[in-house]
N, C-alpha and C positions, 0 to 999 in steps of 0.2 A: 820273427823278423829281427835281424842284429841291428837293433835303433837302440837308443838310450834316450829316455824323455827326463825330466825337468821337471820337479813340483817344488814352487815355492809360496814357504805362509808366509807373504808378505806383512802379518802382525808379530811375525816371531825374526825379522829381517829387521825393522824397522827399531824394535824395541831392542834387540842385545845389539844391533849396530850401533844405535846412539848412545849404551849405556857403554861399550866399550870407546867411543871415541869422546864420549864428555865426561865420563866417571858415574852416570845415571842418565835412566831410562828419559829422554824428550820428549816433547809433542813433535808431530812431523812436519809440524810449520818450520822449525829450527834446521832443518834438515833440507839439502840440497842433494839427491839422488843422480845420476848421471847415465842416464838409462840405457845409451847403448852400450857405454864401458859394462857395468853389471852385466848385462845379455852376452856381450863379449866373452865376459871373465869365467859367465855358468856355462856356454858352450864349450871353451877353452877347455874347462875342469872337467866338464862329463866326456867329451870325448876323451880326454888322456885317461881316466882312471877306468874306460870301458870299453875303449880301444874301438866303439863304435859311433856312427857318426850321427847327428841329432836327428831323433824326430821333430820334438818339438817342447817348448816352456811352458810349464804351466804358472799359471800367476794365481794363488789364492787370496784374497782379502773380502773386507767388510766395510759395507755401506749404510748408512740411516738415510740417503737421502737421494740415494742414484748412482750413474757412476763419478768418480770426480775427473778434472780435466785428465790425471796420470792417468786413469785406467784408460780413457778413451784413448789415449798416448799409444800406451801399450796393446793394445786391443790392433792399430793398426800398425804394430811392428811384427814382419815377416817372424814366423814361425813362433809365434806367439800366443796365449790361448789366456784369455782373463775369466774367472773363474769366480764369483759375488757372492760374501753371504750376507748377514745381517748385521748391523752392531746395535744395541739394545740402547735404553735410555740410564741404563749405567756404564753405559762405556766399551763394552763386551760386547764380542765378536761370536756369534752364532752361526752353526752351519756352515762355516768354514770347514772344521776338521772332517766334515761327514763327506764334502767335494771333494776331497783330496783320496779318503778311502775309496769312493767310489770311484775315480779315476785309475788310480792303482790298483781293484780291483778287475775292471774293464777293460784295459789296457791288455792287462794279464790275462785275461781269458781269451780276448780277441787276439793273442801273440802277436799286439803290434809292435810289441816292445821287447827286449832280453835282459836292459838295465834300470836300474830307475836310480838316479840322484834325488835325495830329499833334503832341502833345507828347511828342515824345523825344529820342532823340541819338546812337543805336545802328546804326553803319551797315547791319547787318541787317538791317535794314527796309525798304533802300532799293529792291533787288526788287519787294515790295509796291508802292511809290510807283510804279515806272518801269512795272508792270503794269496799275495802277491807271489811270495816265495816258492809256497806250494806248488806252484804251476810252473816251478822253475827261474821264475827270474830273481835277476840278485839285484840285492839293495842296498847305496851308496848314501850311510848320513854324512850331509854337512853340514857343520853346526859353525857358530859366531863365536871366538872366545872371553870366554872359560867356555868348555864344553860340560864341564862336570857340575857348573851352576846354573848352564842356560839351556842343559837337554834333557827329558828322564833317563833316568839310569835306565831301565826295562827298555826303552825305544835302543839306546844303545844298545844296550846287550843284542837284539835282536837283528840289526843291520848285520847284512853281512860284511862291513868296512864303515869305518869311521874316519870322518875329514873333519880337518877345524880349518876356520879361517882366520886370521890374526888381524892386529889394525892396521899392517902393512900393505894385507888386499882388500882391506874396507875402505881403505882412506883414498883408495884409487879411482871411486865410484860412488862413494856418501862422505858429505863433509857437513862436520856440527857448524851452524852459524851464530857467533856467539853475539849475542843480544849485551847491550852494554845498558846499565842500567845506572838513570841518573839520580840524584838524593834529591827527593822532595822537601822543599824549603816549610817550616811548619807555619802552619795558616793560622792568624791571630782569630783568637778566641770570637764568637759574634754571639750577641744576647739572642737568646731565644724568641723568635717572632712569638706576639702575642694574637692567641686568633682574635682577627677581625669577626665580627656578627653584622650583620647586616640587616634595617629595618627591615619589619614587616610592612608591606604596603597596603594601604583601607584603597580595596579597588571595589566599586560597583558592581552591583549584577550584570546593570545593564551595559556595563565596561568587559565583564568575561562576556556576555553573551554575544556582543558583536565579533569579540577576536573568534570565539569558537566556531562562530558562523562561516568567517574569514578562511578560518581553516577548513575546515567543512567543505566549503566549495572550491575547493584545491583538492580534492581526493577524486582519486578514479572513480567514476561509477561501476565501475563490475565488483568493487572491493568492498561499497556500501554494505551490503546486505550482509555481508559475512561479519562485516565488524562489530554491526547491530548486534546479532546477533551471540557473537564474540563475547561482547557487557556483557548482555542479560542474562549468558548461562554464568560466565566468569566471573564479571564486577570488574573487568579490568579489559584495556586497551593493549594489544603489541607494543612489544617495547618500541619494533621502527615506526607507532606512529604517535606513541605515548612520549616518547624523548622529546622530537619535534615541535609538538604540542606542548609541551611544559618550556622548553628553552623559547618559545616563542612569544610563551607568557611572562617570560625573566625578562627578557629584554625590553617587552613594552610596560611592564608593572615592578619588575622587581622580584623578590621573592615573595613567594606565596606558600601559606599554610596550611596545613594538610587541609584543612575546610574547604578554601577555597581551592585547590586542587579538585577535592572531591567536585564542589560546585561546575569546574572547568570541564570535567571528563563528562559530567551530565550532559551540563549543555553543547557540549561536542555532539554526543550522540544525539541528542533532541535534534540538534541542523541536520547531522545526515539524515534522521527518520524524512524529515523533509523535502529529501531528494530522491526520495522512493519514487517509483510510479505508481499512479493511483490507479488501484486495487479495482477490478471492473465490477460494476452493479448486478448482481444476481438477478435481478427483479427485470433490469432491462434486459438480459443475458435471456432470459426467458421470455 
């Protein structure tokens, strides 16, 4: 089919466009994209250097967290195709470069395609292009300038045609927003808080035993038995009903020490045992 499609890594768009119109690479907050002029400008370009008319865009990028407002932007812009890989917890963009081979791969074999423009720079792709080829279709890079510092040499070499774009047709469609930053006035020195310690409180048994109580009968009964339970293999309470219990003891006593902690979680459990149901007589059962 005489179509020409569209594949762009929107992480390799993003990064040499900001780095040629600020002098280095930005975050994409700084950046004001203009999405149908872009769309405009790649249709414009693949048709003229393919002399065929669009299939359709491919959008590659990377997400940690879903898609963001742009992709869904672009996702419903005519003849548009958004394409998601991964970005990792260092910052990296996963599974991107393998969408895009495989698109150019499949494209080519289904011949829905004769050309393919690529905007990127990521020798990983270059597979896709050398597979693409084999089956006849020809490959159109265009790169961001410098092309010789923002694409591999080997991706180059292998396109059948190389395009740069200059900050003449970036600045038409991505503009830097320059963040003006004001001098923080210097903050007089402050002494170092001294930690506060806070008494220990002489609380009663018969002082824990009624709060535990109190608590005690404020618990679900379905959860009783599991909790009991819970202690006496563990020795210890869930933290959501051990926190509760202890902030609850703060506020009516104060702080309390690990002692009487321990004394608190006892008598906690002792009230629920109390709220069991009694156990049926064997003797009468028979």
């Amino acid at each position: 089919m005489d179509r020409v499609a569209v594949f762009v890594d929107a992480g390799y768009f993003f990064a040499q466009g900001s780095a040629l119109l600020s002098g280095k690479k930005t975050p994409r907050g700084e950046l004001t994209l203009d999405l149908d002029k872009l769309l405009a400008a790649l249709e414009e370009f693949s048709s003229k250097i393919s002399r065929h008319p669009l299939l359709r865009i491919y959008w590659y990028d990377g997400t940690s967290t879903g898609p963001t407002p742009q992709h869904v932007t672009l996702a419903f812009k005519p003849n548009v195709k958004v394409r998601l890989g991964i970005v990792n917890t260092a910052g990296q963009q996963k599974g991107v470069d393998s969408l895009i081979v495989t698109d150019l791969i499949t494209l080519a074999r289904n011949r829905a395609m004769s050309d393919a423009v690529l905007l990127s720079g990521d020798e990983d792709v270059r597979v896709g292009v050398q597979q693409a080829q084999e089956i006849g279709v020809r490959v159109h890079l265009l790169g961001i300038s410098p092309c010789r510092g923002s694409q591999s040499l080997l991706l180059m070499q292998e396109a059948d045609t190389t395009h740069e774009w200059g900050k003449k047709e970036i600045s038409t469609f991505l503009t830097h927003n320059q963040r003006s930053i004001q001098p923080v006035a210097a903050m007089p020195e402050t002494p170092v808080a001294q930690p506060i310690t806070l008494p220990l409180m002489v609380v009663s048994p018969e002082a824990l035993d009624n709060l535990a109580k109190e608590a005690a009968n404020e618990m679900d009964q379905n959860v009783i038995e599991g909790l009991i339970k819970n202690f006496e293999s563990a020795e210890r309470l869930p933290p959501d009903v051990d926190r509760p219990l202890i902030g609850r003891a703060k506020r009516s006593f104060g702080m309390l020490d690990p002692k009487q902690l321990a004394e608190l979680r006892q008598a906690f459990v002792a009230a629920l045992k109390l709220r069991l149901p009694p156990k049926p007589d064997p003797e009468s059962a028979a």
